[in-house]
GUTIVO-42571 format. One record per residue (C-alpha): residue number from 1; x, y, z. Coordinates in Angstrom, 2 decimals. Layout:
<recs>
seq  x  y  z
NUM  X  Y  Z
...
</recs>
This chain:
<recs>
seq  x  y  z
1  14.09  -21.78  15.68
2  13.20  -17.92  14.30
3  15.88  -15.49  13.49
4  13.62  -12.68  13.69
5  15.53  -9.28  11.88
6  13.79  -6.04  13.21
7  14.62  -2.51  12.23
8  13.68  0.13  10.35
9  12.73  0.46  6.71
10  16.13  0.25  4.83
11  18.24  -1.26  7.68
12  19.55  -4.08  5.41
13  16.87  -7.01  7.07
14  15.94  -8.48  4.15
15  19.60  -8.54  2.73
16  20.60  -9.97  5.78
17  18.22  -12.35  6.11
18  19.38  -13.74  2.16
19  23.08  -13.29  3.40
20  21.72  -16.03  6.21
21  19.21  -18.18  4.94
22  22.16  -18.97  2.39
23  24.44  -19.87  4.70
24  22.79  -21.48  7.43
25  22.06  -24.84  6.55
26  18.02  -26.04  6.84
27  17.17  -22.25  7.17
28  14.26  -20.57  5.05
29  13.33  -16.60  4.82
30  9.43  -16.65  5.85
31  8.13  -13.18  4.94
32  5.52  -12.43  6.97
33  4.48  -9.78  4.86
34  2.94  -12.32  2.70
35  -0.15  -13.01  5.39
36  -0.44  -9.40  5.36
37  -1.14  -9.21  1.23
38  -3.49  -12.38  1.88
39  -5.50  -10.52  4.19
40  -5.58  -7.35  2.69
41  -7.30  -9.50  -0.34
42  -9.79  -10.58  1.98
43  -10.49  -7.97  4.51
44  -9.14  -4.74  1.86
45  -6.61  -2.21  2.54
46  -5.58  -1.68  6.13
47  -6.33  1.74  7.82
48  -2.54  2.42  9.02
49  -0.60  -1.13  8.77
50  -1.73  -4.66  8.21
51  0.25  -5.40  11.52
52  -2.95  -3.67  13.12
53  -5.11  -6.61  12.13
54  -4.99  -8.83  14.43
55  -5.48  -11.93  12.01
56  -2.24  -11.39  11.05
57  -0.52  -11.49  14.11
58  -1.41  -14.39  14.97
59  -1.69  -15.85  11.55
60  1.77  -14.77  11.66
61  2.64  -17.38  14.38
62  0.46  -20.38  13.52
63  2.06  -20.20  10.07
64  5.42  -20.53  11.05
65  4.46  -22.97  13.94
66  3.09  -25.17  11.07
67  6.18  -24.55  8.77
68  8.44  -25.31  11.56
69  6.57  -28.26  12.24
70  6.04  -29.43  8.47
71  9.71  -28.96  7.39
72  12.19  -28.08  10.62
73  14.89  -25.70  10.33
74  15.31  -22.22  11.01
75  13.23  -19.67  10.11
76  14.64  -16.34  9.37
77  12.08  -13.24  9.69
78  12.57  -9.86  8.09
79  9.97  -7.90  9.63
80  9.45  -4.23  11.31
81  7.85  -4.68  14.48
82  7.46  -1.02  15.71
83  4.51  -1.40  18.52
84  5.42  -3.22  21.82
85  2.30  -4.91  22.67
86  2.10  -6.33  18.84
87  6.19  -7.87  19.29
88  4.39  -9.09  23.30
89  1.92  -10.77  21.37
90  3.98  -12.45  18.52
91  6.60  -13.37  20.57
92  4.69  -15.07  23.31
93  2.93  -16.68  20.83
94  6.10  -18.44  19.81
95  6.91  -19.07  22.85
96  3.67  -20.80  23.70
97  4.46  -22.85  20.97
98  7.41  -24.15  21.65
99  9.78  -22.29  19.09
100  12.92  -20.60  19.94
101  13.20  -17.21  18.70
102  16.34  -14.87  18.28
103  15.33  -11.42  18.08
104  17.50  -8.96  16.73
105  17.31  -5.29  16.14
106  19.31  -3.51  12.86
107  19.99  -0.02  13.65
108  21.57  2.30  11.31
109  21.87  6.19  12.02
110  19.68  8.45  10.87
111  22.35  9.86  8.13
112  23.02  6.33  6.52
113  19.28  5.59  7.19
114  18.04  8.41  4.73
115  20.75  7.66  2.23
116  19.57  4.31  1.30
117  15.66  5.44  1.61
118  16.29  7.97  -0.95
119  18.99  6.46  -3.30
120  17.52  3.09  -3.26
121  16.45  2.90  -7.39
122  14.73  -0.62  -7.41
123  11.76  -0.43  -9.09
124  9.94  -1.96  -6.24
125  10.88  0.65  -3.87
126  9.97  3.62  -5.33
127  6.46  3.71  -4.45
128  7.70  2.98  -0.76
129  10.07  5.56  -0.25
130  7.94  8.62  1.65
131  6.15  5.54  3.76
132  9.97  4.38  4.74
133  10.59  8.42  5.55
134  6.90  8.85  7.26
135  7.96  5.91  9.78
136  10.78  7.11  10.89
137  9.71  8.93  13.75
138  7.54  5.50  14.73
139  10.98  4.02  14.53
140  13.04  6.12  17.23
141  9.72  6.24  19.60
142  10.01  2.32  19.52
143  13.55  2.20  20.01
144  14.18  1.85  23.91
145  11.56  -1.34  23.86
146  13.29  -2.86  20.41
147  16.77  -2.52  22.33
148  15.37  -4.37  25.39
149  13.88  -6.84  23.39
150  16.32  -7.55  20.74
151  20.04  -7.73  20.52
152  21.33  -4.36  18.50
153  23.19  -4.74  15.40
154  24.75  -1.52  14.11
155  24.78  -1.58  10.60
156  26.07  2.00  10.04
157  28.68  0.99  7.37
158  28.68  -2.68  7.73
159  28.10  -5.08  4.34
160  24.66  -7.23  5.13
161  27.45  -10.18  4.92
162  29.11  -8.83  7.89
163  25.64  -8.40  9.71
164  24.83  -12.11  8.56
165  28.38  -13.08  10.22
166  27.81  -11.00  13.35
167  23.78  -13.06  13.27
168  25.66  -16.22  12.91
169  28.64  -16.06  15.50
170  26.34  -14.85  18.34
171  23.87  -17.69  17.47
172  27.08  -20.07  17.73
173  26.41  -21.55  14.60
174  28.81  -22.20  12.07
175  26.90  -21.59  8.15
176  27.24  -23.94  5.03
</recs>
């Protein structure tokens, strides 16, 4: 199974996704993010977003078809999946091979959304912060498809642990 986290830049995914890969017993965080840095070695820096390469779509997939089928478990994905037809593609991709996938959407208001982008101080971040800010218009364009596709989470206010809980309840699982 995939616990796929979806949102916007600074809606708490990958915090969430810690919160649940510690307490959901045989899960893993697979950050797909990683095939994106791989290809970017190989085929150099991506005109917009390495999501537009199509390699890593569905490099994306075979990866953690092979994971899934290596070591079992759940898989839990922090990823921003802002274009329709790229989610279509992953997604059925999954499907096609056989894995379950939970797909859930972490919304924070706009308010709350631009106080973490700009008060976030880990080193790592800073060089991210105006391409968090540029994409949020991308992010309320995609956000009638992401709330078809994906069960909403508000997270306005609410501790990733409480996120992780409200993950973990609706998947009826109990954690460690």
């Amino acid at each position: 199974m995939i616990i796929w986290l979806n949102g916007t830049f600074g809606a708490g995914k990958t915090t969430t996704a810690r919160e649940l890969t510690s307490r959901i017993t045989g899960s893993r965080l697979f950050d797909t993010e990683k095939i994106g840095e791989m290809l970017g070695h190989v085929l150099g820096p991506p005109r917009r977003d390495f999501q537009d390469w199509r390699p890593w779509r569905g490099l994306a997939v075979e990866t953690a078809r092979q994971l899934l089928d290596d070591v079992g478990g759940t898989l839990v994905i922090p990823q921003t999946v802002l274009r329709e037809t790229y989610w279509q593609e992953l997604s059925t991709g999954l499907a096609e091979a056989g894995i379950p996938v939970r797909h859930f959407l972490l919304h924070t208001d706009q308010e709350t959304l631009l106080h973490r982008i700009r008060t976030d101080t880990a080193p790592e971040s800073a060089g991210a912060r105006q391409w968090r800010l540029d994409h949020l218009p991308a992010y309320r364009d995609a956000l009638p498809w992401l709330r078809r596709e994906a069960e909403t989470l508000d997270t306005t206010g609410t501790p990733p642990s409480r996120v992780a809980d409200t993950v973990i309840t609706r998947l009826g699982r109990p954690g460690r």
